[in-house]
Steps between C-alpha positions, in 0.01 A plus 500: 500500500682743318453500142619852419716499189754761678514234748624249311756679230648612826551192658574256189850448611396344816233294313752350223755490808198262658516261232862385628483638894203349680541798728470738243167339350382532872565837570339611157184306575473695876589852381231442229289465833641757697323805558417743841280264627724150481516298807827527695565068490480575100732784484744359773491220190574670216776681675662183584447343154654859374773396741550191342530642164938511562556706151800466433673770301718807465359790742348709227301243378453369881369810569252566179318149572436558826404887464176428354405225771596685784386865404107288378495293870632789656186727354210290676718350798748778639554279792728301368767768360710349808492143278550652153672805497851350471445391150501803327736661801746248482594468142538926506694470809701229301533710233659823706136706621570483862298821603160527580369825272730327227320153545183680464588654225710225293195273517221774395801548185503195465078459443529788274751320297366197456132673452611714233659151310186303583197615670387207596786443732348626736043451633368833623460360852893472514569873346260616752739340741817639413355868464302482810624243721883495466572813587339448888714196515784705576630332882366171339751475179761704750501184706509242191844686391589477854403131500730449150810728667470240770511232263847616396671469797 
């Protein structure tokens, strides 16, 4: 159980979300759980409780609930990039980042923004991610904006 107080100033959105969004309240509870060694039947779970979730809201604000979420799940359980990734792609792409190096680079901005107004946006585990993992993700996010120039057709 994690009771790390990074943990939750990071994620209080999702837990005051949970309080209205059964979903939400679900997902908190599993990514309190989740770490490297988390069964796949419970992380298959909190990715389709995460699913669930259906915030609803303009794309900036789309894209800075999920950021956290994705970047932490992302951290101990890279193998499902091809489940999240479109959350924080999607809303970019939406918002006129359609290249790959500027995707990278709009959402490690966009960390550093929202870090330098609160830095508890943001647990360690999911900075680690951005500065470490992201950038290997290249043919990964490459086909989400593929995936999203699809959807416009």
């Amino acid at each position: 159980m994690n009771n790390n107080p990074e943990f939750e100033k990071a994620f209080a959105d999702l837990k005051q979300i949970g309080t209205r969004v059964p979903s939400a309240k679900k997902t908190y509870g599993l990514l309190k759980e989740l770490n490297a060694n988390t069964l796949d039947a419970q992380s298959d779970l909190l990715i389709k409780e995460l699913h669930n979730i259906n915030y609803s809201s303009n794309t900036n604000d789309y894209f800075y609930f999920y950021f956290p979420l994705v970047s932490y799940i992302l951290y101990y359980k890279p193998q499902y990039e091809s489940d999240l990734l479109k959350y924080v792609i999607g809303p970019n792409f939406a918002n006129g980042t359609t290249e790959t190096k500027g995707m990278i680079a709009m959402i490690t901005g966009a960390m550093n923004y929202k870090l330098s107004q609160d830095e508890n946006y943001l647990t360690q585990e999911s900075r680690d991610w951005v500065m470490n993992e992201l950038p290997k993700l290249e043919e990964q996010i490459d086909r989400e904006i593929k995936v999203c120039w699809k959807e416009l057709e």
